[in-house]
C-alpha atoms as one frame of an Amber mdcrd trajectory, in Angstrom:
protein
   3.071  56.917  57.370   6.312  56.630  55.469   5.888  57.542  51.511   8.031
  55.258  49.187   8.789  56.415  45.597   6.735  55.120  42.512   3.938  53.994
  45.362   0.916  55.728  45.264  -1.574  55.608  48.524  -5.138  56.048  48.285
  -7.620  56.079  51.397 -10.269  54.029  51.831 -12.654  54.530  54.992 -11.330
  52.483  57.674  -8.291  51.232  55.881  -5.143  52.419  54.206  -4.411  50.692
  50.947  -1.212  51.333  48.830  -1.220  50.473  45.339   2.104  49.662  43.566
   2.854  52.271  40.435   5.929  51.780  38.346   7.830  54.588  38.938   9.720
  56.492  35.808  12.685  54.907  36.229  11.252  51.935  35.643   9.204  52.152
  33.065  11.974  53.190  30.101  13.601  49.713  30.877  10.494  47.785  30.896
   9.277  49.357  27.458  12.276  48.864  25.924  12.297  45.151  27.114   8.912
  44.338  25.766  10.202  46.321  22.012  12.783  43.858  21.819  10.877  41.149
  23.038   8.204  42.010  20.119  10.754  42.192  17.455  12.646  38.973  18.929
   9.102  37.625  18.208   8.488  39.315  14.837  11.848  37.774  13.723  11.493
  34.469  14.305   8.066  34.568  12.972   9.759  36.088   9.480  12.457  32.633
   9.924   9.496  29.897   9.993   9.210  28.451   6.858   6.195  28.719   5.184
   3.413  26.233   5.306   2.866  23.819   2.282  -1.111  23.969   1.267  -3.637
  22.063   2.514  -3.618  20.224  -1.266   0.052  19.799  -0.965  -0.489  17.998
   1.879  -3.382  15.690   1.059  -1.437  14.815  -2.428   1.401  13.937   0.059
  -0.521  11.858   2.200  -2.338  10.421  -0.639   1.013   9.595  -2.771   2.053
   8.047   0.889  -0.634   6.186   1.223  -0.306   4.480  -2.358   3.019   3.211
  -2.178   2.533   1.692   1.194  -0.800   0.019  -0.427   1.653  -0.864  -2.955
   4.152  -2.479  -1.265   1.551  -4.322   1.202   0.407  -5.627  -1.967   3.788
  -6.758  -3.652   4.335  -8.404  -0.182   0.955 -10.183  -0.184   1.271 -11.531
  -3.889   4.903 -13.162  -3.521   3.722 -15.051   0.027   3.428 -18.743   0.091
  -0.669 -18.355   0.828  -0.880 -16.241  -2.041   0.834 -18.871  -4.139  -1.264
 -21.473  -2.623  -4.659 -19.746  -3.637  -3.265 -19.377  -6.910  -2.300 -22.920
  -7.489  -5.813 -23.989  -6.321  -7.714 -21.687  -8.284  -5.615 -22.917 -10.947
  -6.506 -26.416 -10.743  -9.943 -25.611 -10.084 -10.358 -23.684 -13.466  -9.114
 -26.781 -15.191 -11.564 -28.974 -13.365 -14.269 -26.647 -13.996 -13.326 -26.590
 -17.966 -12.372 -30.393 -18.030 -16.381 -30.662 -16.158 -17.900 -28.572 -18.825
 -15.980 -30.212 -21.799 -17.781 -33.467 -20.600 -21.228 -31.790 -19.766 -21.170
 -30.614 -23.238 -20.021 -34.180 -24.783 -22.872 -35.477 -23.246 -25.974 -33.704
 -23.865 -24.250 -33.390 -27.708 -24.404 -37.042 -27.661 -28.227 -37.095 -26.055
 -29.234 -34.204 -28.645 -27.861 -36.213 -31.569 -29.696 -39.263 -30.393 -33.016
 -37.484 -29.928 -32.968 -35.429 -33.055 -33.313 -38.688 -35.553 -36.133 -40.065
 -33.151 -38.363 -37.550 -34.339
């Protein structure tokens, strides 16, 4: 059997099995690979910015929400409906008061009427 360099060849009974070793040569380049590939990842690790809090970013949210709630409701209060609701509850409130100003006229007038009857 022919021996290749960085292989090493165990035996098993009944079959010949080669396992692949790296040989010296080898292994320099591949350590100095994965150095630079840990700093490469330790740098741009240091270059992220850092993370706001998790308050930060619920008073963000929150202060988001607001204005959008906000101008929804700006948006709601200058439409035509909303103008139309306001006009009839308007006119209702007078109705209501104009109902009540004769309700009270009225059992005045019966209470006067009653009171010299007894």
């Amino acid at each position: 059997m022919r021996s290749c360099p960085g292989r090493l060849q165990t035996a098993t009974p009944g079959k010949k099995k080669e396992q692949i070793q790296p040989s010296n040569t080898m292994k320099a380049p591949l350590l100095v690979l994965f150095a630079l590939l840990a700093l490469l990842a330790a740098f741009a690790r240091a270059q992220e910015p850092q993370e706001e809090s998790l308050l930060a970013k619920v008073q963000t949210i929150a202060q988001q929400a607001a204005e959008k709630a906000q101008e929804h409701l700006t948006t709601l209060q200058q439409s035509g409906v909303a103008q139309q609701a306001r006009e009839w509850f308007t006119s209702n409130v007078e109705n209501a008061k104009d109902y009540l100003s004769t309700l009270r006229e009225k059992l005045t007038s019966l209470l006067e009427k009653s009171a010299p009857a007894a």
